[in-house]
C-alpha positions as CSV (number, residue, x, y, z in Angstrom):
1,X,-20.9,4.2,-17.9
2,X,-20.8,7.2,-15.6
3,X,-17.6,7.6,-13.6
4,X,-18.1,6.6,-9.7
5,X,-17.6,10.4,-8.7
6,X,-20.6,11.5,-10.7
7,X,-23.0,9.1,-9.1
8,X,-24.6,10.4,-6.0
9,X,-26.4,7.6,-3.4
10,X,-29.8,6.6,-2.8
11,X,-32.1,8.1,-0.8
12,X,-32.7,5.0,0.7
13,X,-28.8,4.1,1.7
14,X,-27.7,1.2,3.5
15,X,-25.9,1.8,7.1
16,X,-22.7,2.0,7.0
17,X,-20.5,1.2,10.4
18,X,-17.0,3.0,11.0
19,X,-15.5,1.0,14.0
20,X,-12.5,2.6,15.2
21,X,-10.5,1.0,18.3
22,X,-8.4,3.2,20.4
23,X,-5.8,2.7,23.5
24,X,-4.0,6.3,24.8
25,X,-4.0,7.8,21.4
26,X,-6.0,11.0,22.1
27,X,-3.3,13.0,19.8
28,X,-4.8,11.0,17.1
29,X,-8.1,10.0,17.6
30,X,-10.0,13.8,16.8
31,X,-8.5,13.5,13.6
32,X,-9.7,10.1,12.5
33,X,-12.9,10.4,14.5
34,X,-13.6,13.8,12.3
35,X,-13.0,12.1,9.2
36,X,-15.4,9.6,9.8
37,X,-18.5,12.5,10.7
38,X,-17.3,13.9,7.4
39,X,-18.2,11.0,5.0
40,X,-20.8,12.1,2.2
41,X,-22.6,9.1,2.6
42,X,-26.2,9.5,3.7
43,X,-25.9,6.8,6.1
44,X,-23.5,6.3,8.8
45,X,-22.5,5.6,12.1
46,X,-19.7,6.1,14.0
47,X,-18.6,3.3,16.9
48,X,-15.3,4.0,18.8
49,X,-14.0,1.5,21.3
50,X,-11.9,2.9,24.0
51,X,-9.4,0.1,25.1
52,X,-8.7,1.0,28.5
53,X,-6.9,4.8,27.5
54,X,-5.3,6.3,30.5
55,X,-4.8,9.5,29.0
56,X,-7.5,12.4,28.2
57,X,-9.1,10.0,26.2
58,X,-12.2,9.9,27.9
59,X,-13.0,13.6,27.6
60,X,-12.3,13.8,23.9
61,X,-14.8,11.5,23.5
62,X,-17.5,13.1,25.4
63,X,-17.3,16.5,23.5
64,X,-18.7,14.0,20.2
65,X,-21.9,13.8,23.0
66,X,-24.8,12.1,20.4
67,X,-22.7,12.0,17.3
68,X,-20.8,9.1,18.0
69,X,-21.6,5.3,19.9
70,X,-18.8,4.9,22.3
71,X,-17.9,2.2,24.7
72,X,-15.4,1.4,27.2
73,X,-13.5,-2.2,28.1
74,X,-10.6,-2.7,30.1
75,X,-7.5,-2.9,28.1
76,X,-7.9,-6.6,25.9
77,X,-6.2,-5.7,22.7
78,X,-7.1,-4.2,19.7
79,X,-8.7,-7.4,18.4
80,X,-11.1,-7.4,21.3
81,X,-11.8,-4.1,20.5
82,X,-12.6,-4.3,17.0
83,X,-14.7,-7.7,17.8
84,X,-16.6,-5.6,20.4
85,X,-17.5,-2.8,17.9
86,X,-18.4,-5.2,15.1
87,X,-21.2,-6.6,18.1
88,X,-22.3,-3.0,18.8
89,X,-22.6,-2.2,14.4
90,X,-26.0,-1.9,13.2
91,X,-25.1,-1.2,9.6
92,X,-25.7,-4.0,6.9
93,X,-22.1,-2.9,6.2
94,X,-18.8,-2.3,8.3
95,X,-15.3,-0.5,7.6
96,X,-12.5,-0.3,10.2
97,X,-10.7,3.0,10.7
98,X,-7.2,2.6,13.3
99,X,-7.2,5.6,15.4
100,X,-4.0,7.9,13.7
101,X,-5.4,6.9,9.9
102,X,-7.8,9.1,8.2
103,X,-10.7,8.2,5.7
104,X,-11.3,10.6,2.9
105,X,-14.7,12.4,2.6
106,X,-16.2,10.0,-0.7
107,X,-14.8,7.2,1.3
108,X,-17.7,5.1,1.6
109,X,-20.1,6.8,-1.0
110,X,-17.2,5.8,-3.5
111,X,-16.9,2.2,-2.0
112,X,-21.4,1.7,-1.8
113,X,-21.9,2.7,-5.3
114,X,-19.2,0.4,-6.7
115,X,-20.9,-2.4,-4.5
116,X,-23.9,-1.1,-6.0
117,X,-22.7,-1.8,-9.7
118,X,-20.6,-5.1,-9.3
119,X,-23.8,-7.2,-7.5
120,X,-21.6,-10.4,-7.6
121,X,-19.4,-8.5,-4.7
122,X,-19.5,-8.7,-0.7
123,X,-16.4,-6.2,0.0
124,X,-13.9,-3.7,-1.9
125,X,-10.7,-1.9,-0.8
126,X,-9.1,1.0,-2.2
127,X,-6.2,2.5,-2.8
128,X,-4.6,4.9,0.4
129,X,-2.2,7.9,0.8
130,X,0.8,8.0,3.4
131,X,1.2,10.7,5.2
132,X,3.3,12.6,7.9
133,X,2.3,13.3,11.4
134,X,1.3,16.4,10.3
135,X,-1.0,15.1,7.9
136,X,1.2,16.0,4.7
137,X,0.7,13.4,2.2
138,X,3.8,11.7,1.3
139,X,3.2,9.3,-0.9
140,X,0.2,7.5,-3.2
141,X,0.0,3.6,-3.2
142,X,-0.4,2.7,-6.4
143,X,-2.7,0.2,-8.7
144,X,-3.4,-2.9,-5.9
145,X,-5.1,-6.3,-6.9
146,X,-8.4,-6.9,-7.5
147,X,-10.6,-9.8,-8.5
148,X,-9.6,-13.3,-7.2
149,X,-7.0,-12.4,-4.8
150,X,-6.8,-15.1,-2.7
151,X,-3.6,-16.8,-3.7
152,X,-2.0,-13.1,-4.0
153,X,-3.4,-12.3,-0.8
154,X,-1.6,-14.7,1.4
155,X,2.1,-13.6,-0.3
156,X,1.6,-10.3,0.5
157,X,-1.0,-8.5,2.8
158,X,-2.1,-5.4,0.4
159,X,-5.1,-4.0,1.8
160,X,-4.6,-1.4,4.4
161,X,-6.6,-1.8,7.6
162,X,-8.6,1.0,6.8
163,X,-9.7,0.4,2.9
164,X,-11.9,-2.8,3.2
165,X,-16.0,-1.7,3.3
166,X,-17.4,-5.5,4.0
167,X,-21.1,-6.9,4.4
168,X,-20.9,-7.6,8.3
169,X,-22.7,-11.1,7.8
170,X,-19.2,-11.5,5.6
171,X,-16.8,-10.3,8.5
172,X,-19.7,-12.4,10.8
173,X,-18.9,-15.4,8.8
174,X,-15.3,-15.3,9.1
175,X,-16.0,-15.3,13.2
176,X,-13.6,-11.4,13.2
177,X,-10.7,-11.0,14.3
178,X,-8.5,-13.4,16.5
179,X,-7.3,-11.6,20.0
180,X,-4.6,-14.1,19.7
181,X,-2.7,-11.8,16.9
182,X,-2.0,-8.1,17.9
183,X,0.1,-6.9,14.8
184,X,-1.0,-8.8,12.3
185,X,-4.9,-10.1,12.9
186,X,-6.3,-7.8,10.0
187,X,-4.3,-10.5,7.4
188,X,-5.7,-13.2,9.4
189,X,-9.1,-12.1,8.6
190,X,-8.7,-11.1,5.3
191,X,-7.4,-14.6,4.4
192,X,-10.2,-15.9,6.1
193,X,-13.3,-13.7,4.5
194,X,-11.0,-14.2,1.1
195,X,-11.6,-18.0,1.4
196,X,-15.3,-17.5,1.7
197,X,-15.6,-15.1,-1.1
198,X,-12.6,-15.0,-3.5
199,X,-13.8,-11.9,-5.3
200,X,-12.5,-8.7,-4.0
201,X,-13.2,-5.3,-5.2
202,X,-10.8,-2.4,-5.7
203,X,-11.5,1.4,-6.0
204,X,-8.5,2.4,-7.4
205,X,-7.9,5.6,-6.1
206,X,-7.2,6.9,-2.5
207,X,-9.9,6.8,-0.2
208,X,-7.8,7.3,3.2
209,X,-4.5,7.7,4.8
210,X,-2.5,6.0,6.8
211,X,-0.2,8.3,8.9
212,X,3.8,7.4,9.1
213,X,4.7,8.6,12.5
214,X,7.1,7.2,15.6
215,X,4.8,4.8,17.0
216,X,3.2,3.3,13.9
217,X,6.5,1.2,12.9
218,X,6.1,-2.1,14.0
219,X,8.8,-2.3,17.0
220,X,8.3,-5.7,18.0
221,X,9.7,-7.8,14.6
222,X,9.5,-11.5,16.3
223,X,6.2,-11.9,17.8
224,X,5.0,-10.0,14.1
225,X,7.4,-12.9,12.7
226,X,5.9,-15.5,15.0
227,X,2.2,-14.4,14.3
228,X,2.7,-14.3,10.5
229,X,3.5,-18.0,10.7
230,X,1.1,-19.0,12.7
231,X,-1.3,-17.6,10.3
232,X,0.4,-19.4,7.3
233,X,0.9,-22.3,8.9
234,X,-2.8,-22.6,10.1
235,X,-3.9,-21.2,6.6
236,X,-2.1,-23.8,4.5
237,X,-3.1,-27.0,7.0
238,X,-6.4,-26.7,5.5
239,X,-7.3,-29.9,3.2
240,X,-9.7,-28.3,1.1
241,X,-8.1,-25.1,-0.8
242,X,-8.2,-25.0,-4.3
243,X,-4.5,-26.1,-6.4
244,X,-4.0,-22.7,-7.2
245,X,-3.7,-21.6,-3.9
246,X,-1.7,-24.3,-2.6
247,X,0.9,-24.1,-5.2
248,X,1.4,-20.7,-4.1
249,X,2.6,-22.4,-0.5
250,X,6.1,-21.6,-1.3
251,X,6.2,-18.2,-2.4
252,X,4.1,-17.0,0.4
253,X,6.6,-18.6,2.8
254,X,9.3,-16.5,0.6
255,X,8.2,-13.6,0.2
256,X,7.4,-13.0,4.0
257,X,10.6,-13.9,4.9
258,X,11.7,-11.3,3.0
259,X,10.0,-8.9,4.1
260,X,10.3,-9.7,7.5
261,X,14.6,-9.3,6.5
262,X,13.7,-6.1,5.2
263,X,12.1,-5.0,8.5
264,X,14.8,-6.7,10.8
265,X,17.9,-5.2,8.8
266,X,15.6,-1.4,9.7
267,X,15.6,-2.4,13.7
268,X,19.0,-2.9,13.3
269,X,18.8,-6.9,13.9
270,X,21.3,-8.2,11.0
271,X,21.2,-11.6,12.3
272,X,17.4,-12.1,12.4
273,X,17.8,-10.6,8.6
274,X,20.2,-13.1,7.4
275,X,17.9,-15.9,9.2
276,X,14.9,-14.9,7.2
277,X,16.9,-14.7,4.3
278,X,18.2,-18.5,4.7
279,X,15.0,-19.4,5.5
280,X,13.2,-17.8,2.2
281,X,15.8,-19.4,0.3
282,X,14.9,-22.8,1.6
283,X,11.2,-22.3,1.1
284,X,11.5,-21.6,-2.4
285,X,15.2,-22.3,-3.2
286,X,14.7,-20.9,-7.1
287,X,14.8,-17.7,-5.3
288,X,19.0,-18.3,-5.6
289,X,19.2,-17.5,-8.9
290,X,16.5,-14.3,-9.3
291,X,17.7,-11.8,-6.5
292,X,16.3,-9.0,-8.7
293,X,12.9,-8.1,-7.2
294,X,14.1,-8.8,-3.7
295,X,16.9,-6.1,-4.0
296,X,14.3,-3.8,-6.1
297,X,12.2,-3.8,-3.2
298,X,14.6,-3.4,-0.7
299,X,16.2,-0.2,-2.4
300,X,13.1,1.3,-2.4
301,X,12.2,0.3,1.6
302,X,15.6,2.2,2.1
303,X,14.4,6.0,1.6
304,X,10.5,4.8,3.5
305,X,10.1,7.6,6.2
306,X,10.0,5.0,8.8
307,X,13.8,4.1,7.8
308,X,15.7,5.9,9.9
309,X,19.3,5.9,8.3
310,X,19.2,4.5,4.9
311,X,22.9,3.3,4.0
312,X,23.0,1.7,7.4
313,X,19.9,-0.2,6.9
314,X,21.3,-1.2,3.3
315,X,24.8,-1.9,4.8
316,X,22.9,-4.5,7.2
317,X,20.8,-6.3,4.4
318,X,24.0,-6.7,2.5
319,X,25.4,-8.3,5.1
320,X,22.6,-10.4,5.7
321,X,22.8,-11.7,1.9
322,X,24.1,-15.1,1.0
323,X,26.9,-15.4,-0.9
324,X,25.2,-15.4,-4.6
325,X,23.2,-12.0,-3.9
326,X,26.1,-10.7,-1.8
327,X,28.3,-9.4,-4.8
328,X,30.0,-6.5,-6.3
329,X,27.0,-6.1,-9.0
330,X,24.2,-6.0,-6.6
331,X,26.1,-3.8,-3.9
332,X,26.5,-1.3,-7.0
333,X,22.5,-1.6,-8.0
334,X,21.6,-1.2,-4.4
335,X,23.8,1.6,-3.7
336,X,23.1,3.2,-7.2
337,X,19.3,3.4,-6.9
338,X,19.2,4.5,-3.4
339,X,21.7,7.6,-4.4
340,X,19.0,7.9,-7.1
341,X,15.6,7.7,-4.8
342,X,17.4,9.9,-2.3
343,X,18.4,12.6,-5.2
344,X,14.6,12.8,-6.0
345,X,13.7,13.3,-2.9
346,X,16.1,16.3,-2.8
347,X,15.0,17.8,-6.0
348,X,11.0,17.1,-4.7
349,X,12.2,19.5,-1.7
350,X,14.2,21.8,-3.9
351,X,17.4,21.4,-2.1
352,X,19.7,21.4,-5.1
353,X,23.2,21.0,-3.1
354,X,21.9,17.8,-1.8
355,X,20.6,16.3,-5.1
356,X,23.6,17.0,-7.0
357,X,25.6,15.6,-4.2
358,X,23.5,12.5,-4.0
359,X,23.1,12.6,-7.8
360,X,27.1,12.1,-8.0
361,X,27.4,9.8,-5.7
362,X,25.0,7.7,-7.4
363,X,26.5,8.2,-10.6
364,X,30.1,6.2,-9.1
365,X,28.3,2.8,-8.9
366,X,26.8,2.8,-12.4
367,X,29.0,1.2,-15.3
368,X,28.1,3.9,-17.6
369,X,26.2,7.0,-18.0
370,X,23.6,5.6,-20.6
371,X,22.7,2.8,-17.2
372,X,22.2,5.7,-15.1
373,X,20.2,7.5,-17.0
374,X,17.8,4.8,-17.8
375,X,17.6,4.2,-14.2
376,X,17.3,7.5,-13.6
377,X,14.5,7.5,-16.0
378,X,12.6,4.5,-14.5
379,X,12.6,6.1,-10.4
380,X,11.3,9.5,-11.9
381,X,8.3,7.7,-13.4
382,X,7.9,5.8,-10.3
383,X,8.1,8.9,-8.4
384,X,5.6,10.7,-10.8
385,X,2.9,7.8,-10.3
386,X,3.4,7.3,-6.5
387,X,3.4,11.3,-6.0
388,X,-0.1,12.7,-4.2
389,X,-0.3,15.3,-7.0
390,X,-0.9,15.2,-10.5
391,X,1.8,13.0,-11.8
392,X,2.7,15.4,-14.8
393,X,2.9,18.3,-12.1
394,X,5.3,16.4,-10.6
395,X,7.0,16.0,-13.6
396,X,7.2,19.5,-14.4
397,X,8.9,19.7,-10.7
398,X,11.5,17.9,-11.6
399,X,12.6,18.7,-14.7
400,X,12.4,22.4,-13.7
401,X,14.6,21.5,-10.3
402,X,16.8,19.6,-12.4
403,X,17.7,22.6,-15.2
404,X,21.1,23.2,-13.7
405,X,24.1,22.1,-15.4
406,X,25.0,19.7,-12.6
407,X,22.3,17.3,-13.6
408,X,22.1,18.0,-17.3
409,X,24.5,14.8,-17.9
410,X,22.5,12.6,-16.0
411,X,18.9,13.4,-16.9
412,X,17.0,11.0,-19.2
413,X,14.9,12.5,-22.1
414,X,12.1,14.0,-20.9
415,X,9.5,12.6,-23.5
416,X,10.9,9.1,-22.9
417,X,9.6,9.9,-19.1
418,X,6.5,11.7,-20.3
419,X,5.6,9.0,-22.4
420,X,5.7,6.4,-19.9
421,X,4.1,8.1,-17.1
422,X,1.2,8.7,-19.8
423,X,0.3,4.7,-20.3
424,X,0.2,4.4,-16.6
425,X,-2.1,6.6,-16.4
426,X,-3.7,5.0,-19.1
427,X,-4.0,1.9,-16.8
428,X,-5.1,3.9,-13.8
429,X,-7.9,5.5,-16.1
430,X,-8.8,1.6,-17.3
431,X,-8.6,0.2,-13.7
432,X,-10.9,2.8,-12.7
433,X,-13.8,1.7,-15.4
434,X,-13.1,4.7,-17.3
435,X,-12.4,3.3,-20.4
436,X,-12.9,6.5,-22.8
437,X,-10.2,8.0,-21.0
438,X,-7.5,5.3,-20.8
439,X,-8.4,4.5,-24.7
440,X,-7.2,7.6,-25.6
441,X,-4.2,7.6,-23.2
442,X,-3.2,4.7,-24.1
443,X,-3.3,5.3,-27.9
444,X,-1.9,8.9,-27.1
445,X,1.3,7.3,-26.2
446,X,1.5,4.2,-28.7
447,X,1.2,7.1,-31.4
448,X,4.8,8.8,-30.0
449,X,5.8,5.0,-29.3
450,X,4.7,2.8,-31.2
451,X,6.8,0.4,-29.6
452,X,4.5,-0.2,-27.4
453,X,2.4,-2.6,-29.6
454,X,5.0,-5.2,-28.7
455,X,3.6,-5.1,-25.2
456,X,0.9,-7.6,-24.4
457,X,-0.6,-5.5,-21.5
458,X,-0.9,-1.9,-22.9
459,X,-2.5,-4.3,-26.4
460,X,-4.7,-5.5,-24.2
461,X,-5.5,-2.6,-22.1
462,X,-6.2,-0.7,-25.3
463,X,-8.6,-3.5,-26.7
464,X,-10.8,-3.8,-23.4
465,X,-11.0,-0.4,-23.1
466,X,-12.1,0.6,-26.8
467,X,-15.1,-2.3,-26.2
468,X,-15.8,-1.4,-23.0
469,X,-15.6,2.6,-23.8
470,X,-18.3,2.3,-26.5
């Protein structure tokens, strides 16, 4: 099977429509308007929506004279916006692009063909970068679900506004999006077209990138709060979704709650935090005795770029914690990894003064060197795999940053991180139908470790993809 990049589309493509909505973002809007005239697809057309702007808005737009469809409304919302696009679309197919993200040149070629080879699918989303204002890429989303995502979907809204390509009947089904939600009407919509068609392709590599700047942190947390349980609590009062969905009720309830804690301990709202904390608790109250994940993710949410002083945001989340999270073991773990994240951050920039400071500070809430260094050893292989570059270049970055006596105590063994970082890219290579590849990744690094034979999923991996590599 030939890889998606080395197919090229049909002379007779399908229109594609690129609806972007926009409201006084002219800084932006060139940018995401340019990327969309730069897909390689044969067949597209541009729509933008101008919500009302006030700015130079206006003028941008006329420079794009017969390249792009435009149209004006008075200010209604982005909802309105996007609906009124979706009425103006002529493609047979429709992506949304916001109007400070990016799409990536093979975009939609990418996205077509693998429609083109999976027949029993109506839309796919992709992977995504994030990037800085200045369109640096800062980080790379890693491998997102695919398949029947439906009961996965509703816990956690993973598909960026900008990765979904859909049939339009599908988004026409669904009736598109609701103007009563502002922040959060793309997970409306995706739960609703999900419950229509429970089969959701992934590309999994980036195809865009959503830009981390001032004004794209959500700065209104309780009506983003109030429309995320609206939407659940309309979701779940249907009488006629299937057991496997439903039984997911409480996690969903959980795991929102939690994030929106994470989000109100960052706008400096501890009390809202400890609320949403209580309140995950009672949805799903064997969350009590498994604070693990929760404090995973919420170490790692400490160094996002939108975060804009890391040990205060952690110092309000502790306090937000109830009594059995709230202890001297997981104020260590949380305080360890983020002197850990932070360290590789410094290293990534090459500011070595920092990164040994950070490094020791880390090292003070660990109960022994051995704990740091395998924790060390698991953030550097997240780093590698989330890094816009080659993961084993960034690899190489590190360990050459980190060749300084300072850190020489503290740095895990390089082939232990090597060797991990090459079976997930071993999965990446299987998730990305090219099985060949990830076959010989994956037995690449059960050859230096065989331990890994004890692990279901790289067994697996290694089975599916010496069938399907043949």
């Amino acid at each position: 099977m030939k890889p998606i990049s080395d197919l090229r589309p049909p002379q007779n493509a399908p229109l594609v429509s690129i609806i972007i909505p926009t409201h006084n973002r002219g800084d932006w809007l060139r940018d995401a308007i340019d990327s969309a005239l730069a897909q390689t697809w044969p067949a597209v057309e541009v729509i933008v929506v101008d919500d009302g702007s006030t700015d130079g808005t206006a003028g941008l737009l006329d420079t794009y004279q017969d390249r792009v469809r435009v149209a004006h409304q008075a200010n209604q919302g982005v909802s309105t916006a996007r609906n009124h696009g979706l009425r103006l679309a002529q493609g047979q197919y429709v992506t949304f692009l916001d109007d400070d993200d990016l799409l990536l040149p093979e975009k939609i070629e990418k996205q077509m063909t693998w429609l083109q080879k999976n027949q029993g699918y109506r839309w796919v989303h992709s992977r995504y970068l994030m990037v800085d204002s200045d369109k640096r890429p800062l980080i790379r989303v890693g491998l997102l679900p695919e398949g029947e995502v439906l009961a996965r979907l509703v816990c956690q809204n993973f598909v960026w506004m900008g990765a979904p390509l859909m049939e339009k009947a599908l988004v026409d089904q669904a009736g598109g999006f609701n103007p009563r939600y502002s922040i959060a009407a793309d997970f409306d919509l995706w739960l609703r077209i999900a419950a229509q068609t429970p089969h959701l392709g992934c590309v999994q590599e980036p195809l865009g990138a959503y830009r981390l700047h001032g004004s794209s942190m959500v700065t209104n947390i309780h009506q983003l709060e109030r429309e995320i349980m609206t939407i659940l609590d309309a979701f779940f009062a249907q009488n006629d979704l299937p057991s496997s969905v439903m039984s997911a009720r409480p996690a969903a309830y959980a795991e929102w709650l939690l994030w929106l804690a994470m989000r109100y301990a960052a706008s400096d709202s501890q009390a809202d935090a400890a609320r949403c904390i209580h309140s995950a608790i009672q949805a799903k109250p064997s969350l009590i005795s498994e604070p693990q994940v929760f404090l995973e993710r919420a170490a790692k949410e400490a160094v996002d770029a939108r975060v804009k002083d890391a040990r205060a945001y952690l110092g309000r989340l502790i306090a937000s914690l109830p009594a059995p999270w709230n202890g001297e073991p997981q104020q260590e773990f949380l305080y360890g990894r983020l002197g850990l994240l932070q360290s590789l951050q410094a290293l990534r920039e090459q500011d070595f003064v920092e990164a040994d400071c950070l490094l020791q500070q880390a090292s003070q809430h660990f109960a022994s060197r051995q704990a740091l260094r395998v924790a060390f050893a698991s953030e550097m292989v997240h780093a590698c795999m989330t890094s816009p570059w080659n993961p084993f270049d960034m690899l190489d970055s590190f360990y050459s940053a980190a060749a300084r006596p300072a850190f020489q105590a503290f740095l895990p063994r390089r082939s232990q991180v090597e060797n991990a970082i090459l079976i997930a890219c071993a999965f990446e290579q299987y998730h990305n139908q090219h099985y060949a590849k990830a076959f010989r990744q994956a037995l690449q690094g059960v050859a230096i470790r065989p331990a890994w034979l004890f692990n279901r999923g790289v067994v697996s991996m290694l089975y599916h993809s010496a069938l399907k590599g043949k």
